[in-house]
N, C-alpha and C positions, 0 to 999 in steps of 0.2 A: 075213501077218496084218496088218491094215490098224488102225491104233493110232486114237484116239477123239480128234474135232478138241475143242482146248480155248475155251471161250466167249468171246469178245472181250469185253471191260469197256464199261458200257452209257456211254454217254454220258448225261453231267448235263442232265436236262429242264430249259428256263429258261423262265421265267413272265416276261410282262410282257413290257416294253419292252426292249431290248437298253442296257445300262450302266444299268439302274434301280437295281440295288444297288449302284453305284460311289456312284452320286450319294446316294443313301440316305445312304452308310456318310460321302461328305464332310460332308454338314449334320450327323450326327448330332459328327462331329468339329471341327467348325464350333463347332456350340453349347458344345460344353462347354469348349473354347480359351475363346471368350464366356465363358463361366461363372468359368472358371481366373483369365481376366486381370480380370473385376473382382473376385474372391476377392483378388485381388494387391496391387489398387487401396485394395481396404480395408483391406487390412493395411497397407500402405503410409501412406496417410491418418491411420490410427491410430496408429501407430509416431512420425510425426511428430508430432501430439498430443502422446504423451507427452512425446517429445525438448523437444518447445517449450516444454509445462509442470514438465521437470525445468530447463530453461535461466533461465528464468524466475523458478521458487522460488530457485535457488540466488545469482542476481541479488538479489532480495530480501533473504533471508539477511545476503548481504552488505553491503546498506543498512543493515539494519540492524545491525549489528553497527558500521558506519563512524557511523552516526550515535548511539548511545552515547560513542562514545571521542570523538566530535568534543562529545558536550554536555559531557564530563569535563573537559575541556580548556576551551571556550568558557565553562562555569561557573567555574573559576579566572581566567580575564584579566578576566572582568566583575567580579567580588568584587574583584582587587587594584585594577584599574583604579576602581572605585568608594569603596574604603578610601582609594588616595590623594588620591581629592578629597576626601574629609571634611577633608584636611589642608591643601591646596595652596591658595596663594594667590596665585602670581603668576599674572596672568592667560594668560601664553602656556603655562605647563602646565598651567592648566583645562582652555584651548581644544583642547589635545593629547590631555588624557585623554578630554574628552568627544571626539573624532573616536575613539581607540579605544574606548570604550562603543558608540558607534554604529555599527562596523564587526563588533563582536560580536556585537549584534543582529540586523544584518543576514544574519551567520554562522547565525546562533541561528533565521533563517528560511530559510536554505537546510537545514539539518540537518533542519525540518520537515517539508519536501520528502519528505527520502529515509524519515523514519518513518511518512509517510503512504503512500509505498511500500513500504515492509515491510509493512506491515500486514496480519496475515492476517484478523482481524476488521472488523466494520462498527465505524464508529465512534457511531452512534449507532442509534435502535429503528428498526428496516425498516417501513414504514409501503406501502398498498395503491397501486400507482403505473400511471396509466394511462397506458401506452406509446407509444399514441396520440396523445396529447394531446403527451406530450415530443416527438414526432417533427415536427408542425406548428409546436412554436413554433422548432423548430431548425430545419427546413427555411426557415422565414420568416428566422430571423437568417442566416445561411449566405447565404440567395440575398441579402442585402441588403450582408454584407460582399463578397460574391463581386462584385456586378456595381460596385461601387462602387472595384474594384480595376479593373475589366475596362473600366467606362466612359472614361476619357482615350483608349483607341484605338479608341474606338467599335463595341465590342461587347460579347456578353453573353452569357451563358449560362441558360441553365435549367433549374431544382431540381423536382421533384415529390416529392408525399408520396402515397404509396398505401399506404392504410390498409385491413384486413381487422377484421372484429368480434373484438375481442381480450378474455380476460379480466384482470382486474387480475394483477400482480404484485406479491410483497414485494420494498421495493428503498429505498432511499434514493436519491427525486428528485435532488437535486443531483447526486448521483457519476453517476448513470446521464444525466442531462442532459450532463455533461462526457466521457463516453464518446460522445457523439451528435455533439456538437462538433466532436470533434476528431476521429472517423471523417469528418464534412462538412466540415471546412478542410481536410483532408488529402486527399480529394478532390479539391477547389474546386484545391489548389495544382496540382495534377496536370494541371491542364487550363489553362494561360496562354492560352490562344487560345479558350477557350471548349469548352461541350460540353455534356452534360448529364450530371445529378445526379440519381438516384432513390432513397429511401428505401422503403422496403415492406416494411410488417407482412405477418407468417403466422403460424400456428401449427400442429402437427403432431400435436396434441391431446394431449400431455406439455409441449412445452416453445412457447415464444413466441420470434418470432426478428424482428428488424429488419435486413433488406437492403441495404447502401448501395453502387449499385453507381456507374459513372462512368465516362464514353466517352472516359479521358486516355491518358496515354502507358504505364499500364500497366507490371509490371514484371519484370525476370530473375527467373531462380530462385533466384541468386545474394542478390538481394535481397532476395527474398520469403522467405527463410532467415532472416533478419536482421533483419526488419522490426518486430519487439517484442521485440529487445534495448535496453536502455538504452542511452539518448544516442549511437544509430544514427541516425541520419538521410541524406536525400541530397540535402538545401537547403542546402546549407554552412554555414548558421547553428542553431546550436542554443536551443531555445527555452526557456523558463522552469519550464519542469515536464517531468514524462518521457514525454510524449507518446502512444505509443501505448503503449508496457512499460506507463506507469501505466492505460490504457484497459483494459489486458489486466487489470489486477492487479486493476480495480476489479471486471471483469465475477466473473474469477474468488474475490470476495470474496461477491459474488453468487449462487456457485455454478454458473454458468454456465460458456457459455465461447464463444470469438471466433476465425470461422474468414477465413481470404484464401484469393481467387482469383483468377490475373492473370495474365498474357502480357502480354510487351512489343507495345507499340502494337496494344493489342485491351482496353484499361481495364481495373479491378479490381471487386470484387467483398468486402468486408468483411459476415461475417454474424456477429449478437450473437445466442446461444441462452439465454434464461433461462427457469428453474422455472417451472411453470403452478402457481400457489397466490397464496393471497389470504391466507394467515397470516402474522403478523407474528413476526417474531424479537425475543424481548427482552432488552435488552440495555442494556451500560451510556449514555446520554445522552452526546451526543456535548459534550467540554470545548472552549470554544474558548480559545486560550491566547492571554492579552491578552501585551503588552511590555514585560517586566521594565523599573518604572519607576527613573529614575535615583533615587539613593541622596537622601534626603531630609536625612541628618544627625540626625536626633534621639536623642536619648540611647537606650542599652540597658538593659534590665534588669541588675542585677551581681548575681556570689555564685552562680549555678545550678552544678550538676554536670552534666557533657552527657556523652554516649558519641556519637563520632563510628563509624561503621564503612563504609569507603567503600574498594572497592579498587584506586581511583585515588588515587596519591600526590599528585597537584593537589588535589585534591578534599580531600583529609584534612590538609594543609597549609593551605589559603588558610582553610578552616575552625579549624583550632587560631588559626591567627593575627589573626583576626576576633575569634573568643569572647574567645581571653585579654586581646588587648589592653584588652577591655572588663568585667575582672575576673572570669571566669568559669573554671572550673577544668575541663579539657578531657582527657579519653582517648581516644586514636584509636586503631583497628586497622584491618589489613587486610581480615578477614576474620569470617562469624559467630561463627567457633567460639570465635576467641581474644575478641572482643566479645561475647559470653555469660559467658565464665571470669571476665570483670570484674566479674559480679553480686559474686562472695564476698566482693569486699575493699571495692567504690563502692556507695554508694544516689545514683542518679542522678536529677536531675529532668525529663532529656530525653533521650531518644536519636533522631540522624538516622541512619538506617539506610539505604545504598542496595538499591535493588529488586535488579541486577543485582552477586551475590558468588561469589566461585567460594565450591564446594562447596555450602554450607547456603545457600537463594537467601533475599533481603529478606525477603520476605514470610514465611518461617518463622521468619527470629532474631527478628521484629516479636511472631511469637506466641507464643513463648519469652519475648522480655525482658517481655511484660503477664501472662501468667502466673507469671510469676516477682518480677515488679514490678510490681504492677498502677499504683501512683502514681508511674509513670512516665509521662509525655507522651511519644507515640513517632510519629514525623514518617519518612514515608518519600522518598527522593530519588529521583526516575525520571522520564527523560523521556517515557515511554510511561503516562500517567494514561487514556488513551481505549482500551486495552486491556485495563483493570481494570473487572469490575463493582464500583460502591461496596460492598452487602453484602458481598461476600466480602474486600474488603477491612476492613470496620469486622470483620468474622469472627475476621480477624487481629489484631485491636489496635489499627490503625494508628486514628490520632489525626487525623493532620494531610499533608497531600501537599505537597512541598516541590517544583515542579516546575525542573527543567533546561530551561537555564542559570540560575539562584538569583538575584537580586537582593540589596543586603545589608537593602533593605526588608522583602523576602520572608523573610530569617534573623530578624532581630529581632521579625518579627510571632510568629511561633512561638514565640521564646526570649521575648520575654516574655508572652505566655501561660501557658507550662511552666514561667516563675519568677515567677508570679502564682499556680501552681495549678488555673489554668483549665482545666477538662477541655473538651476540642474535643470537640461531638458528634458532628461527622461529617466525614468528607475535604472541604474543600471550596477545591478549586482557583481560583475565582474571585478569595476572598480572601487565599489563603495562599499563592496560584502568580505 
């Protein structure tokens, strides 16, 4: 019996051309590798974003925190150093006090520095700022200090503005003029031999952005990590303000924010992104703080009751011994809580309050002690007055803003006020700072 032959297995029909589907299945493997590595790219991009902007706040932070304890301090050497000239008559320890007076001051505007880098607010109302317009006239100053460097060895470089129709932005000109700046010197430096400088407006119909790119020497990655930390540089000399950290700080007060792009020896690329809006932010008026004038000598008011509360022991010290020596009867604490418990036993006719107390902050023992005391004159100490809206401050009580580092002109204007009676009607740092 002859068994039944079993069917051979058909072979696979192929269509097309021979290795159609290899090539197929590569591009479609292709693309999405594509797709994967820029999904990576973004993330990547982003991830440093954040890295830079938590690097950055916490930098800040610590400005400001360095530049409180340094007014705490700088306002103690100027009070004592000004107390003993009211006394001092030989004239070579005039000459000595006033060099420390003036070396305080000088202190008293580097501390400015770093509160202006702290700063997470505008310091004054954002007003409609045409972007454009700041980019030409930076472009004109830049190419004029650039070639004016470059001209002794006989040559030069060249700056372009390429401008798109932009709409206005809220911004305060000057900050964002000094963000332009110092993106175009920092260019400008990059290139000793010359090269070219382009700025260019865009926008992406969200946000408005200024491009500042430059055919210099370009830089590591090493660098480029680095490159808006604080008093980072790689000019060996460090310069007067925080360069590009404060460029960064300003855009993002702006709400914005500010990207790099570079390789060595293939030039950089700094891009500024701000909001597309034409409303204004409002806000407190920006204080500009004149120079605790030296000590003038004229007599104080006598006889007031003051509450000192300051939790700096300099502070609360150079203060007790100011007041009293000038007949005035003085309580100082450390802190709100224990400077509130003084209501039960003092009726005061002033209280300086510092803004910044552990636990219960200035601005609340200020609405405590006028609630509790309304005839009291109540003067608060801080060197951050451009952080404060006035309403919410007069909201609180406060009377009168005593600004850091204090003069002993600037105490007596207060103290006699407050032992006159004179009710202050409103903060006003001009006269009282």
């Amino acid at each position: 019996m002859r068994g039944r032959r079993t069917a051979e297995p058909a072979e696979p029909r192929m269509t097309g051309e021979p290795g159609a589907m290899d090539s197929h299945d590569a591009e479609a493997r292709e693309a999405a590798l594509h797709e994967v590595r820029a999904r990576l790219e973004e993330l990547v991009t982003a991830h440093r974003q954040i890295v830079l902007r938590e690097r950055v706040s916490a930098f800040r932070e610590m400005a400001g925190e360095l530049a409180h304890d340094f007014n705490d301090t700088l306002s103690g050497l100027l009070a004592r150093a000004q107390i003993l000239l009211t006394n001092a008559q030989d004239p070579l320890m005039r000459r000595s006090l006033r060099m420390i007076e003036q070396v305080v001051l000088e202190g008293a505007s580097t501390v400015r520095r770093l509160q202006d880098f702290s700063r997470l607010g505008p310091a004054r109302a954002f007003e409609p700022v045409d972007l454009n317009q700041l980019v030409s006239e930076i472009a004109a100053a830049v190419r004029t200090r650039w070639n004016e460097r470059l001209a002794p060895r006989n040559i030069s470089g060249e700056v372009h503005a390429e401008t798109a129709p932009l709409p206005l932005v809220a911004g305060d000109a000057a900050e964002l003029r000094h963000v332009l700046a110092t993106l175009g010197d920092n260019a400008a430096d990059a290139m000793p031999d010359g090269g070219t400088l382009t700025f260019r407006t865009s926008t992406d119909g969200q946000r408005v952005c200024c491009h500042v790119a430059d055919t210099g020497v370009g830089m590591s990655v090493e660098v480029r990590q680095r490159i808006f930390d604080p008093f980072f540089t790689t000019k060996g000399e460090k310069g007067p303000d925080f360069g590009l950290a404060g460029a960064y700080a300003i855009v993002d007060r702006h709400g914005g924010e500010i990207t790099v792009e570079s390789e060595t020896g293939k030039g950089s690329t700094f891009t500024v992104w701000l909001p597309q809006t034409t409303e204004s932010i409002q806000i407190a008026p920006e204080t500009r703080v004149a120079t605790p004038p030296a000590s003038s000598a004229r007599p104080f008011a006598t006889g007031a009751q003051i509450l000192v509360i300051a939790d700096s022991e300099e502070v609360r010290e150079v203060l007790r011994d100011l007041l009293t020596r000038h007949g005035h009867a003085v309580v100082a604490r450390a802190d709100g809580d224990s400077g509130l418990a003084e209501l039960g036993t003092w009726r005061f006719d002033l209280a300086m309050v510092d803004l910044s107390l552990p636990g219960v902050s200035g601005l609340e023992v200020a609405q405590q002690l006028k609630l509790r005391s309304p005839g009291t004159t109540v003067a608060l100490m801080t060197g951050y007055f451009d952080r404060m809206r006035p309403d919410d401050v007069r909201a609180k009580g406060v009377d009168a803003i005593l600004k850091k580092p204090f003069s002993l002109d600037q105490v007596q204007s207060i103290v006699d006020k407050a032992a006159a009676r004179e009710r202050l009607s409103s903060p006003d740092p001009e006269a009282e700072v």
